[in-house]
N, C-alpha and C positions, 0 to 999 in steps of 0.2 A: 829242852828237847826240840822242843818247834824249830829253829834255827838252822839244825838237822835237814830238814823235810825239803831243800832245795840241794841234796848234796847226792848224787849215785851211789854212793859208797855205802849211805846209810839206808836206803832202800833193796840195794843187791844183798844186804847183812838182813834185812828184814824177811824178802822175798824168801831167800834161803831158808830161814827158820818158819815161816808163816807161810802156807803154799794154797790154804783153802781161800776162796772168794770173800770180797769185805771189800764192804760199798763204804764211801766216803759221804756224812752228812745223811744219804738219805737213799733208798733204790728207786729204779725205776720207775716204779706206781706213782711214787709222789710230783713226779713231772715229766710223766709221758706227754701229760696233755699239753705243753708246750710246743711239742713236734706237729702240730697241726698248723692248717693253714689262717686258725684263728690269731696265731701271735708269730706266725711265718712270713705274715707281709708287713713291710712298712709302709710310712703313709706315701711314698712313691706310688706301691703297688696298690693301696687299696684307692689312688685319684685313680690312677689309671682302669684300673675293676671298675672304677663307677660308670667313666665316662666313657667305656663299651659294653656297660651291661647288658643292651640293646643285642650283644653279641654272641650267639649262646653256645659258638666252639669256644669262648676265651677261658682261659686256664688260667690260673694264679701259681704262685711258686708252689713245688712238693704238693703239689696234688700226685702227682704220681710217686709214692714213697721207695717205689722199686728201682725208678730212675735216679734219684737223689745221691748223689755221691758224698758219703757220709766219711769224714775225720775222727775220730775217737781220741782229745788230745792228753795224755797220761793216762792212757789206760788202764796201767797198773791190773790186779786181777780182779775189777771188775764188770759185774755179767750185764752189763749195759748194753754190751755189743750184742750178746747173743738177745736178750729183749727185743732190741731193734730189731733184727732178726727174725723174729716171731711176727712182729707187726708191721712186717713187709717190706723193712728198708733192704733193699740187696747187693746194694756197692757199700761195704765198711771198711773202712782202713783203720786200724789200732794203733796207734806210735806212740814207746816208754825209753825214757832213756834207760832204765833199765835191761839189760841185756839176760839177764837170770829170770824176768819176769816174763819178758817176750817170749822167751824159750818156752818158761813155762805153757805160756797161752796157746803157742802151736804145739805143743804140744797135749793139751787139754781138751784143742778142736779137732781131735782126729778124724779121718775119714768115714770110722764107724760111729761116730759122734753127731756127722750129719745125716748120715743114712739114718740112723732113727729117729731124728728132728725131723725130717722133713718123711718119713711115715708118719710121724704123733701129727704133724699138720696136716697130709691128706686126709687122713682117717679122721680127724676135727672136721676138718672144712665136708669131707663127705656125709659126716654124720649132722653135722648143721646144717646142709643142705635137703636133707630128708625130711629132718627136722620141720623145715620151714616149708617145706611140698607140703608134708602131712597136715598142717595147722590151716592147709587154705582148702583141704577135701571138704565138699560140703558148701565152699562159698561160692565153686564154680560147678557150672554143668555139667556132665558126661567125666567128671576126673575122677580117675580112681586111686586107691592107694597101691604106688608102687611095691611089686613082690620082689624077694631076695635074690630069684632070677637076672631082675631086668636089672639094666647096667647103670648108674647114675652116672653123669655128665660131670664131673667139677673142672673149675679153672684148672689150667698148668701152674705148680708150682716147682718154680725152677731151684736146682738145689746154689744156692747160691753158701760161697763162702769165703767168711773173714778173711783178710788181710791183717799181719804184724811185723812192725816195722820199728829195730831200732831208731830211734832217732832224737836227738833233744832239741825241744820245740826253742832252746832260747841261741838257737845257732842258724844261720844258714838251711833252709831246706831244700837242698839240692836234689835232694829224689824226688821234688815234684815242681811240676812244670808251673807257672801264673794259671789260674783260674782253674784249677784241678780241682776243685772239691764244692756243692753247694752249699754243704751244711759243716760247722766245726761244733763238736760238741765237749763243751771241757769242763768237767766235777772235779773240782778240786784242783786241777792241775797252778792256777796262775796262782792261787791260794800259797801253795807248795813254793812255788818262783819267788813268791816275795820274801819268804824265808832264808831264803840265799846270800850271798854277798852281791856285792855292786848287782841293788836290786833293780836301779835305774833305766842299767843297760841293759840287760837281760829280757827286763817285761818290756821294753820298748823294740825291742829283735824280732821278741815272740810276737806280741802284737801285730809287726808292721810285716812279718815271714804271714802272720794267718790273714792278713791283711790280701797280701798277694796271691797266693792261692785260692784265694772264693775265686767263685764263678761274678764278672762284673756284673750282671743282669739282675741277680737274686741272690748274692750270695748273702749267709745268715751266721752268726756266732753265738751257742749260746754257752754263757758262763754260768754256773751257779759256786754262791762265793759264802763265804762268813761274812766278808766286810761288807760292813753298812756303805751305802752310796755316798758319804765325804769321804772315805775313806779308799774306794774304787773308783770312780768316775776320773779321778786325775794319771788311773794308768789308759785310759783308753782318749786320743785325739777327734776331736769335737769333729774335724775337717775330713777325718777319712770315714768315720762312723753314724750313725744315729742311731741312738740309743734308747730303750726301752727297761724300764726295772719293776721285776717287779719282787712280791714279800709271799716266801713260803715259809711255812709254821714246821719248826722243829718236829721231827716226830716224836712221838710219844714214848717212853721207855720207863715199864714199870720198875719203879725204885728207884730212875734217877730224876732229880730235880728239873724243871721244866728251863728249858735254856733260852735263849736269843733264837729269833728267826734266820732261816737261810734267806739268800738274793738270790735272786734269777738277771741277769744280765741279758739282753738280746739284741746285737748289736747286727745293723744291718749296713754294707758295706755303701759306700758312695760312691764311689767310681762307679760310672759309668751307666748308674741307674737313668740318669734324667735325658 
C-alpha cells in the first residue's frame, strides 16, 4: 500500500470516501513548539542576535507570527492550518495535489466558519484579559475591579483566512514568485514523495522549488518524517540548507504497541543569510 501514498489517484479515492480531519503521525500539540523562535533561528541568526544584543529594537525571525508567511506543504485534511491560526499565524497558504481534498478544505473554511473563530477568540482574549486585570487588584493602589458596564480594551484581531491551492509540490511552482513564503511546513508530505516512482527526481524538484521560495533572509523548512537521519539527510543538499534534527516520541495510543520515534527536520535556507 505505501507505494500508493505518492500517486493522486490514490488520495482523490481516499479523500472521497474518508472526508473527516486525520493528522499524520502526530497533531499539532506535539510540535507546536517548534514554530518558536527557539528552534526558528539558525546559527547565522543567533551570531548575528548576539553580536547586537546591545540593541534592543533587534528582532529575530517570526517573532512576529502574524507576519510570517506560512506554506502548509500536503495539506491533505489536516487542521494544522487552522491551529496556526488560533496561535496567530495570519498569512497561510495550503497546497495538495489533491483536487477533491482542496475542494474539500474550502469548502470546510467557510465564511460562517470564521466568523465564529474569530468571536471564540475575541471572547478568549477578552475574558483573559479581565482575568489578568482582576489578579493584580489589590497589588496596586487606587484599582478597582472593573464592572460589566465599563468597556475592556483588547487587541484587534484581524479575521484573517486560509488560502488553498492545488498544486504538486514535486513540479514547477509557478503560482508563486522566489521568496514568497518565510516558513514551509510539511507533515508527512516528502514522506508520501518518496513513495513514488522516479523518487530522485521528484524530491530533488520539491526540495530545490521550497528552496526557492523562502524568503532569502530567514527563510525556515520544517519537515517532520518517519525516516531516521541516514535515511533523510541525503534528500536534502548540504550547500543550499543547514540542518537541524531533532527526535519526537510517538504518541501514545492505548492498545497499540509502542513504535519508533518521529524526526523533526528544520532546515534553514542559505542563500543569502550571510
Amino acid at each position: 500500500m505505501a507505494h500508493q501514498y505518492g500517486e493522486v489517484d490514490y488520495w482523490d479515492d481516499r479523500y472521497t470516501n474518508e472526508r473527516e480531519p486525520f493528522e499524520w503521525y502526530m497533531g499539532y500539540g506535539g510540535i507546536r513548539h517548534f514554530l518558536t523562535g527557539k528552534y526558528l533561528m539558525s546559527s547565522v541568526d543567533i551570531a548575528s542576535d548576539k553580536s547586537q544584543s546591545t540593541n534592543k529594537d533587534m528582532k529575530g525571525p517570526f517573532q512576529s507570527t502574524e507576519d510570517c508567511r506560512v506554506l502548509i506543504a500536503g495539506c491533505g485534511n489536516s487542521q494544522v492550518g487552522e491551529s496556526m491560526l488560533c496561535d496567530g499565524f495570519g498569512k497561510i497558504t495550503n497546497v495538495d495535489f489533491s483536487k477533491i481534498v482542496v475542494e474539500q478544505m474550502r469548502g470546510r473554511y467557510s465564511d460562517e466558519w470564521y466568523d465564529e473563530l474569530y468571536t471564540r477568540l475575541r471572547r478568549e482574549r477578552k475574558l483573559g484579559e479581565v482575568e489578568a486585570n482582576s489578579s493584580n487588584i489589590g497589588k496596586k493602589p487606587h484599582v478597582r475591579s472593573p464592572t460589566t458596564k465599563e468597556k475592556v480594551e483588547i487587541p484587534t484581531i484581524e479575521k484573517s483566512k486560509m488560502r488553498f491551492e492545488c498544486l504538486d509540490l514535486t513540479k514547477k511552482l509557478t503560482s508563486f514568485q522566489d521568496a514568497s513564503f518565510d516558513l514551509i511546513f510539511c507533515k508527512g508530505a516528502l514522506d508520501a514523495v518518496l513513495c513514488s516512482a522516479n523518487t530522485t527526481d521528484r524530491v530533488q524538484c520539491m526540495m530545490n522549488e521550497c528552496h526557492r521560495i523562502l524568503d532569502d533572509k530567514h527563510g525556515v523548512m520544517i519537515i517532520i518524517s518517519y525516516g531516521e537521519p541516514e535515511n533523510r539527510l541525503n534528500c536534502f543538499d548540504c550547500n543550499l540548507w543547514e540542518i537541524k534534527t531533532y527526535t519526537v516520541p510517538k504518541p501514545y495510543v492505548p492498545g497499540e504497541k509502542t513504535g519508533s520515534d518521529y524526526y523533526v527536520y528544520i532546515l534553514f535556507k542559505k542563500h543569502g543569510r550571510n
